[in-house]
N, C-alpha and C positions, 0 to 999 in steps of 0.2 A: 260523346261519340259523333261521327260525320255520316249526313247522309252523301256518298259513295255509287255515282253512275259509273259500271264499267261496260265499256264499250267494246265492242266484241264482233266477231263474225264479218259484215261489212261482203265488198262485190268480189274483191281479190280473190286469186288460186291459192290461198295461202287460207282461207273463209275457213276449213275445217279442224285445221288447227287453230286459228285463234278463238274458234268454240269453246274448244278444251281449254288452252290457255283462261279463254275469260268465264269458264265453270270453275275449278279451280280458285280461282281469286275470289268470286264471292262466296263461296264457302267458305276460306279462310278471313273475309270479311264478316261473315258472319258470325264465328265464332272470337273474331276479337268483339265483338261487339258492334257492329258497324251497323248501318241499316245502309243494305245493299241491293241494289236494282241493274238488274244486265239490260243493256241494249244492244240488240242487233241492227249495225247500224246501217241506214237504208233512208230513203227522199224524207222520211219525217224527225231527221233527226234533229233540228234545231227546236221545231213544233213537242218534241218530245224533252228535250234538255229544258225547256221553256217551263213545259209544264211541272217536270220534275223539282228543279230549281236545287240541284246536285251542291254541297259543299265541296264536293270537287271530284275528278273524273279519271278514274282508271283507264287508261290506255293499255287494250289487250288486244289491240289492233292493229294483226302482223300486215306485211305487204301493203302495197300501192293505198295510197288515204289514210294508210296508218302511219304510215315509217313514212312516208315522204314531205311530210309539213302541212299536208291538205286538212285533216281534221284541227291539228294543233292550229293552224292560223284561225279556222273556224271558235276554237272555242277561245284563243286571243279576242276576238269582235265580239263572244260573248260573254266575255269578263270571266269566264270560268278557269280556276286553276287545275291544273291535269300534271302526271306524273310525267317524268323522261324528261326527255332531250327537247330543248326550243325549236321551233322554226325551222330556223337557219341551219342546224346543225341536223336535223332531219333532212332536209335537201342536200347536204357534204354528203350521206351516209348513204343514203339509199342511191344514191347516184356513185356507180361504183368508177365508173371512169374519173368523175369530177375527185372522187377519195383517193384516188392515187395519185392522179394529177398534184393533187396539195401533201401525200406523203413523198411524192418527188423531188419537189420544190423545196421542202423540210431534211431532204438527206434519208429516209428512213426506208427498211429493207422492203420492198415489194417487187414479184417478179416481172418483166420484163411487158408491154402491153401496146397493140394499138387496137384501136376504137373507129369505127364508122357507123352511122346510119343507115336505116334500109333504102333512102335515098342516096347516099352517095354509091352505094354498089347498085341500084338499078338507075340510074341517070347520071351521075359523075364519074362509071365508067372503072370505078376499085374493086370493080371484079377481074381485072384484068392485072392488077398490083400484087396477088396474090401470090407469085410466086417472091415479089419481091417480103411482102408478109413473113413468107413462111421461112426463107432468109434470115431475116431478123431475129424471128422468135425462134425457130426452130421446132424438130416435131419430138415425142408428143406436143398436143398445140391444144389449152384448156378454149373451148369455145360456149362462153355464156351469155344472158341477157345481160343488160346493164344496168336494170335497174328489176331484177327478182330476186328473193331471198329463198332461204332454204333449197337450194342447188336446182331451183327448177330450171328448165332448160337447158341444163348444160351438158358437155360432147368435148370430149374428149377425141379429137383428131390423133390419130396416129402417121396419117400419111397425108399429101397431097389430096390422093383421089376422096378421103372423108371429111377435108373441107367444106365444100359445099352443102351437101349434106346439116352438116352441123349447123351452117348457118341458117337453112334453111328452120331447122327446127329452134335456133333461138330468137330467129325473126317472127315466130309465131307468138312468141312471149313479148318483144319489145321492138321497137322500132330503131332503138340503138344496141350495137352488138359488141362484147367487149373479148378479142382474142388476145391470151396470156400462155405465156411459157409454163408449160406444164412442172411442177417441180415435185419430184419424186420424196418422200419426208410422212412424217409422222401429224397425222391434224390434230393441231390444239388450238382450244378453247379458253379465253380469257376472260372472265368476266372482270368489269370494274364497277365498286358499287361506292359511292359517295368520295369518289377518288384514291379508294384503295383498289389494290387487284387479290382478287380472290385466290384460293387453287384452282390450280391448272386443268384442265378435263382432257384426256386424250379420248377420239373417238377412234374405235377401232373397227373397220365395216366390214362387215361379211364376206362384199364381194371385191372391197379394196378399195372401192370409188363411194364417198361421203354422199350421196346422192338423199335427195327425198324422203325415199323410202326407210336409206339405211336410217334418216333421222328418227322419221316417227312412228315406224314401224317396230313393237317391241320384240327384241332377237333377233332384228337386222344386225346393230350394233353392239359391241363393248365399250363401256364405257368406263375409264379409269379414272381416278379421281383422290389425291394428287397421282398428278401424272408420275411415270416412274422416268424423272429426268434427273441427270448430272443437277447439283447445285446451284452452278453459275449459268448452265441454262434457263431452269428453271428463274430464277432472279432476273436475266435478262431479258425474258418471254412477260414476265410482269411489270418490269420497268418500262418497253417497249409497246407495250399492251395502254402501260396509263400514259404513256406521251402518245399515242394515236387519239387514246381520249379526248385529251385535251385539244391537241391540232385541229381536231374534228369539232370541237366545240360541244361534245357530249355534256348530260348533266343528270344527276340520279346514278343511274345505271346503263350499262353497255356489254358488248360483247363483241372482244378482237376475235378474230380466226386466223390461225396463224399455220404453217407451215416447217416441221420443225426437217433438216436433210439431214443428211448421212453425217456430216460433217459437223452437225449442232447448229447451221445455220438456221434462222432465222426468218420469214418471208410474211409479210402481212399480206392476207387476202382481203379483207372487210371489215368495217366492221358496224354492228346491228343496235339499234336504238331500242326497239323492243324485241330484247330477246323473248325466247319462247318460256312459259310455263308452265309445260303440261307435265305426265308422267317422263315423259324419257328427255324433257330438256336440259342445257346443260346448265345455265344459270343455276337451278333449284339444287344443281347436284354441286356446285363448288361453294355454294352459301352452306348447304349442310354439311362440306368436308370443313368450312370458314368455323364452326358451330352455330349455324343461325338457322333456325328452323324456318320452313315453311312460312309459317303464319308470321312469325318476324321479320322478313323480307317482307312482306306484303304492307304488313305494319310501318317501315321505317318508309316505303316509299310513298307511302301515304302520307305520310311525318311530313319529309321536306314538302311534297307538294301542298298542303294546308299551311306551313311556316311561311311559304313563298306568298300564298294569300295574305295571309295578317302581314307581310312586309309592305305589298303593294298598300292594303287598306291605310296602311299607318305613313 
């Protein structure tokens, strides 16, 4: 068995769920067997990886330092093998502008989007572009951060006059702001787990908007699991799901979010490097519709990350 740092908690708004996420896993580390140490990770964490000297590193490190390449390049300089997604492909993902940008460029369904910094609307003057914005996109008009996971920040504009507004408040999360055509549809959830796509998870929110709360608050949400989709949707939400994977340069596991309309179309919004794995996440809910328990997921991801060690050693 592997001694097993999972890393956890960290400075991000995202800190309390990835508590849960990283409790969670060492309990099922535990009971496969593992010898298992959490870290909250904080200024001593290479002084602390150092001393531990981990066989390798659980990554339960939602938002900003976790999902964006910052820990992962760090444990690249310390030779340490860790779960998920590379570098590179952490920085595609958490950077939601940069993610559409390249499903753009690839032909692939996502709605409609422009993108500025907090400096270009207070000194280049794209405060004043807005009516041409909202031309483009049209209203409802999704207004979110660019680089926060689990719907923080985000504002849904109905009109002109709730523009501002919205940005105001996802400028408090990010210094880049990404405004998208709101698309009215069903949210689904795709996990990918060693390049297959899982079943499907439809979330079904309380007050109709996927928000925060609705996520990880228990009886915000419904959650269905397989979704109850036509066939060939269902099929084309997986297939779709594991070609953003790969574009994105995913590895391990993933999760697309998708946008299912009226029509059966299809809209990619994101998609997340470490999803979540608490009680109400959805990764843990379509592995177990997949038939793969808890502590199995935990285990196979473990698997690849250790196999990717002994390839480098060899």
């Amino acid at each position: 068995m592997s001694r097993v740092a999972v890393l956890k908690g960290g400075r991000s708004l995202e800190r309390e769920v990835s508590l849960r996420s990283g409790a969670r896993v060492e309990d099922a580390l535990k009971r496969l067997g593992h010898e298992s140490h959490g870290i909250d990770v904080d200024h001593d964490l290479v002084r602390r990886l150092r001393e531990l000297a981990p066989d390798v590193c659980f990554l339960a490190l939602h938002g900003r330092d976790g999902e964006d390449g910052t820990v992962q390049e760090l444990l690249e300089i310390l030779g340490l093998p860790y779960t998920g997604s590379g570098v590179s492909a952490c920085i595609r993902c958490s950077d939601k502008v940069l993610a559409k940008h390249h499903m753009v460029d690839a032909g692939m369904p996502t709605p409609d989007f422009v993108a500025f910094t907090e400096t270009a609307f207070k000194q280049l003057g794209a405060a004043e572009a807005l009516g041409e914005i909202a031309e483009r996109i049209g209203f409802p008009m999704v207004v979110k951060p660019a680089d926060q996971g689990s719907a923080l920040g985000l504002r849904i504009a109905r009109d002109t006059a709730a523009v501002p507004g919205a940005l105001v408040a996802a400028f408090s999360y990010s210094n880049k702001v990404l405004l998208e055509r709101h698309i009215a549809g069903r949210d689904l959830a795709v996990s990918v787990l060693d390049g297959v796509a899982l079943p499907i998870v439809e979330a079904v929110p309380e007050g109709g908007v996927y928000d925060f709360d609705a996520r990880y608050e228990i009886g915000r949400s419904t959650f269905v699991c397989p979704a109850d989709l036509p066939a060939d949707v269902t099929a084309a939400a997986q297939e779709l799901a594991v070609a953003v994977h790969e574009l994105l340069g995913c590895r391990d596991v993933s999760r697309v979010d998708l946008l299912c309309d009226a029509d059966g179309g299809l809209h990619v919004l994101e998609a997340n490097v470490i999803p979540g794995l608490t009680e109400t996440s959805l990764l843990p809910q379509a592995a177990d519709a997949a038939g793969i328990a808890f502590d199995d997921l935990i285990a196979q991801l473990v698997a690849r990350a250790v196999a990717r060690s002994v390839r480098t050693r060899t």
